[in-house]
N, C-alpha and C positions, 0 to 999 in steps of 0.2 A: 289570593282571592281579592282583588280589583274589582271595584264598579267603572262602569261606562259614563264617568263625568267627563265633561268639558267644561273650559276654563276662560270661556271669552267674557269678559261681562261690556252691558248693553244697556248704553242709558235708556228711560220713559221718555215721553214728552208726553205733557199734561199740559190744562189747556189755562195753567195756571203756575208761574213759578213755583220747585217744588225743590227740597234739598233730597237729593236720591243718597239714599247708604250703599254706600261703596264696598260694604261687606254682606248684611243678611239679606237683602233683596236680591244679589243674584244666588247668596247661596241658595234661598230658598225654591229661587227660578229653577235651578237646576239640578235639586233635585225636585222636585215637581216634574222636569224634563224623562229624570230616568225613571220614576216610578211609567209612564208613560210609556214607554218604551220597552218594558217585561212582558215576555211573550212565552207559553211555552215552549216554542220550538229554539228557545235561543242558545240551548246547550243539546251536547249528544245523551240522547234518553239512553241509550247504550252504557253510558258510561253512572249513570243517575243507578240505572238497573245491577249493576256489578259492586254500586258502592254499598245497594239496600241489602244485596242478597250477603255480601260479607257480613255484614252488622248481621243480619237478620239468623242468620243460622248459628252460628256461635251460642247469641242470645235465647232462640229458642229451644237450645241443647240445655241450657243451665236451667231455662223453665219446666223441662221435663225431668230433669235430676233434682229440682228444691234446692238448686244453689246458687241464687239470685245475688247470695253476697259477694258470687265472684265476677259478678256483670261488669265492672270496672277493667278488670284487668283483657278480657275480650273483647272489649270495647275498645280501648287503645291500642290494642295490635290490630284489629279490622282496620282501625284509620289509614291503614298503610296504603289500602285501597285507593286513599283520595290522591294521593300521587301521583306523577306521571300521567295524568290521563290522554291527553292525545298525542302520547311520543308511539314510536313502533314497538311493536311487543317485544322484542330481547332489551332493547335499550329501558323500556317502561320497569321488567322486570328487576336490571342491575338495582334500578334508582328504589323502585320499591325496595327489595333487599338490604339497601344503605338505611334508609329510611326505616325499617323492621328493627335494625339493629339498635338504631336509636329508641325505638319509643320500646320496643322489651330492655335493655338498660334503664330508661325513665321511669317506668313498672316495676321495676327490681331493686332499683336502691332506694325507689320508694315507698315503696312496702317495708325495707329494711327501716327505713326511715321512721314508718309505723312503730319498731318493737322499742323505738326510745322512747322514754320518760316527757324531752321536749320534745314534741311532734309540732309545735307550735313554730318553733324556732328552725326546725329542720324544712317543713313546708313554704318557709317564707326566705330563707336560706337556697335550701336544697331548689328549689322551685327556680329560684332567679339564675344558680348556676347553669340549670339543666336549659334553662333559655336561651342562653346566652350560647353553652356549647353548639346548642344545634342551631340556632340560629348563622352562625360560622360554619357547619358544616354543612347548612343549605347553602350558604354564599361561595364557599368553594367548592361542592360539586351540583351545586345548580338545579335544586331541587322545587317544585314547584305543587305545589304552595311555599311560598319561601318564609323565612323567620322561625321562631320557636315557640309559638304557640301550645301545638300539642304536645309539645316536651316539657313546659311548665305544669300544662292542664293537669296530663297522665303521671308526671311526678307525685303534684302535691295530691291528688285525689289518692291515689293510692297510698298516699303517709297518712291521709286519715282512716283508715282502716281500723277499726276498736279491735283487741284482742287479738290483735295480730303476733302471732309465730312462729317458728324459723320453719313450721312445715308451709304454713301462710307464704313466708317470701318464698320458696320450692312452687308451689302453686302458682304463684301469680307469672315467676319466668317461665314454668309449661303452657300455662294458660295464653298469656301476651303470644307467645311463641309461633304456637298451634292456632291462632287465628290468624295471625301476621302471613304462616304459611298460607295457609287456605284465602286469605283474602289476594295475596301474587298468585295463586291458581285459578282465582277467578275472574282475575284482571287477564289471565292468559286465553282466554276463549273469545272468540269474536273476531272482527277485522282487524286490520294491520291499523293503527293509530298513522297518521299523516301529517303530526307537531312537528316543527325541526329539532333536531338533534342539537342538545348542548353542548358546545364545544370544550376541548381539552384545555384545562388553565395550568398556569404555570403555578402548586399551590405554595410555594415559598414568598413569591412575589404576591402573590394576593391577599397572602394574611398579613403582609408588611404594606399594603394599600391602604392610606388613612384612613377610605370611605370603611373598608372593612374594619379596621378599628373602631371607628365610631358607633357602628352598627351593634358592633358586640357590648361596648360599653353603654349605647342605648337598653339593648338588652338586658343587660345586667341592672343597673340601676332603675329602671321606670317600676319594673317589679319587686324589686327591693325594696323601694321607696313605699311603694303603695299596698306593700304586705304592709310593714311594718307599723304605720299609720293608721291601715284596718283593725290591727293588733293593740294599737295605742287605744284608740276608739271605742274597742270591745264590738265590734258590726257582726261576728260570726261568719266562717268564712273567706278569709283574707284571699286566698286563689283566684275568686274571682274576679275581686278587683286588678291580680295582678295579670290575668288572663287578658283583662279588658286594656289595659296601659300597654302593652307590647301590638296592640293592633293595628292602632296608626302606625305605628315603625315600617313596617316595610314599604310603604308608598316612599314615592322619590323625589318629595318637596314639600314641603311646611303646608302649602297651602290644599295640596291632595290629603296628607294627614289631617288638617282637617276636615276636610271632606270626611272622611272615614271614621274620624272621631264622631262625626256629626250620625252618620252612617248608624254608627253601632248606639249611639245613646236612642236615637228613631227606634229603630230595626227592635232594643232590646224592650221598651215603652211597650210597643204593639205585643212583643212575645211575652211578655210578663202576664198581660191582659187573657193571653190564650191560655196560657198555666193556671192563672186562678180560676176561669171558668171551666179545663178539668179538670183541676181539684176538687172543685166543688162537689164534682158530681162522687168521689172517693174512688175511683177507683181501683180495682185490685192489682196483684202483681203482674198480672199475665194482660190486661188491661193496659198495664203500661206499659209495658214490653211493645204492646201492638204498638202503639203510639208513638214511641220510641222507635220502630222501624218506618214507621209512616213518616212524621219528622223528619228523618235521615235522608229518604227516599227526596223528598220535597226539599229539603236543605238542596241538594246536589244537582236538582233541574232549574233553581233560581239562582243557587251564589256566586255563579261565574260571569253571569247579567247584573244585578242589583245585591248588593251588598246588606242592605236595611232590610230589603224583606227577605233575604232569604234568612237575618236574626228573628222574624216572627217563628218560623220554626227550630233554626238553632236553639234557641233561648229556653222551651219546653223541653227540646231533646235533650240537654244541658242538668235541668235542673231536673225532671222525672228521672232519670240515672243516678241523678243522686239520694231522690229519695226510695230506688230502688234501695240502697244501704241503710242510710241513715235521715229513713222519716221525720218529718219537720210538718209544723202547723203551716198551712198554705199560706197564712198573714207573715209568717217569719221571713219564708222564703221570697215571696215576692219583695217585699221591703228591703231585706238584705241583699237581694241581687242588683235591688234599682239604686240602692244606696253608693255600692263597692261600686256599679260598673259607671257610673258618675266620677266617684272617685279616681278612679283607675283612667280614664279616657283623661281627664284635667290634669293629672300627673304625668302620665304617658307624653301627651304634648309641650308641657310643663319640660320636663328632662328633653324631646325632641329641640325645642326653641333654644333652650340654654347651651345644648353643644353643636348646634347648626355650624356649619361650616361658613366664616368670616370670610368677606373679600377682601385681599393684603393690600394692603397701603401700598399708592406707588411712590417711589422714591422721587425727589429731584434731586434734581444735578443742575448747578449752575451753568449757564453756556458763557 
């Protein structure tokens, strides 16, 4: 999930010498440019419509059975839907499938994760690992949205899980399971997708590719780093900080990560703002549920355009799911998300800058 930035910057002339910043003045040009630029036609409603209706029925099945507390684990095997979207529908399918297997694994040992003592230490732990893996198994079979994102989110959410056991971890892998299916089923109706086809890698040589190494070792540490910090802190919550640090990662240059860094601190400010105004109003379970599928719907028709606003709705969708489990004061939540995902974005770049790839010294030779 890319925004549509460019990267030219472009002196003022004023009618008066002026010292131009070589950094925030175009950032802030440009994004000014992309908000500008959001349209709804800019992605396939097609595909917006297949991501809601997965999320959406899963969800309203658990509302008609009174079992809200398993909204989590349904929810992370729908995402399966965001995958693949404009590849051909066999090839869309494999990659969903790839993708399924991972995030009901992410669901499952973190739930398991749930029934220990440290849930603490396994979420900040377990979470970084589970990033890192699939972050490499997006790099070697080319899965798009790339990185691990939802495999930290769906880890650590599910290791907080209160009173979780061994029928709990049983549930959560039928659960992840049986939406992951049904959301590949509903990716399969419609037109033929018109994306190119990713091509055949060689995967021994590409996990021995430095870039690939760095990427995993990005992985691994930006979240570890900024669990563990959240944890020192006492901020409640540590995930999301470490959701927000593995964000910039996947763009393909220091100065796009920030971008995106920038991206998501914007994007979560505005979403934060929309959360407490419907908190305010308290709404019920079934209330949020809507909300949560609306969110979803609207995440999927902006974030392949604009990155910042499509977190005005991320951000509700995000946080109303959790308090579909575990209810929080709307002052708590807002403060703790605005806090960590602060956190987590300066960390996240922090660890991207420090292992940036050096240009080698050229050697001389006497002539």
């Amino acid at each position: 999930m890319t925004s549509a930035l460019s990267h030219g910057y472009r002196s003022v002339t004023m009618r008066r010498p002026q010292i131009d910043c070589p950094v925030t003045t175009p950032l802030f040009r440009l994004l000014a440019e992309d908000l500008r630029r959001v349209g709804p036609g800019a992605v396939n409603g097609l595909t917006a419509t297949r991501v809601g209706i997965a999320v959406a029925v899963p969800l309203l099945t658990l509302v008609a059975l009174d079992r809200l507390e398993w909204s989590a684990f349904c929810a992370f095997g729908a995402f399966a839907a965001i995958y693949g979207r404009t590849l051909p529908r066999r090839v869309r399918a494999v990659q969903q499938v790839q993708v399924s297997l991972a995030l009901v694994t992410a669901i499952t040992t973190g739930t398991i994760a749930a029934l220990s003592p440290h849930q603490t230490f396994w979420i900040v732990v377990g979470g970084s690992l589970a990033a890192m893996i699939m972050a490499v198994l997006a790099d070697v079979w080319q899965w798009k949205p790339p990185g691990g994102l939802f495999a930290v989110f769906a880890f650590s959410v599910c290791a907080t899980q209160a009173d979780a056991t061994c029928a709990t971890v049983l549930i959560a892998a039928a659960l992840g399971t049986a939406s992951a299916a049904f959301a590949i089923l509903v990716c399969s109706i419609g037109p033929e997708g018109t994306g190119p086809v990713p091509q055949r890698r060689d995967v021994r040589a590409h996990l021995a590719d430095p870039a690939t190494v760095r990427h995993a070792v990005r992985h691994l540490l930006a979240p570890l780093l900024t669990g563990s910090v959240a944890v020192a802190l006492d901020i409640g919550h540590p995930y999301w900080g470490m959701v927000a640090s593995i964000v910039p990662l996947t763009s393909p240059s220091m100065r796009e990560m920030a971008f995106r860094g920038a991206h998501r601190l914007i994007g979560t400010a505005l979403g934060l703002g929309l959360t407490a105004a419907i908190l305010a109003f308290h709404p019920g379970e079934v209330a949020l549920v809507v909300v949560i599928i609306a969110a979803q719907l609207l995440t999927e028709l902006i974030v392949m355009r604009h990155y910042a606003l499509a977190l005005v709705f991320i951000t509700p969708l995000a946080l109303l799911m959790g308090q579909l489990v575990h209810p929080l004061p709307a002052g708590d939540v807002v403060t703790q998300r605005g806090v960590e995902t602060l956190l987590g974005v300066v960390i996240g770049l922090a660890v991207a800058w420090a292992t940036r790839r050096r240009p080698q010294a050229k050697s001389f030779s006497p002539q």
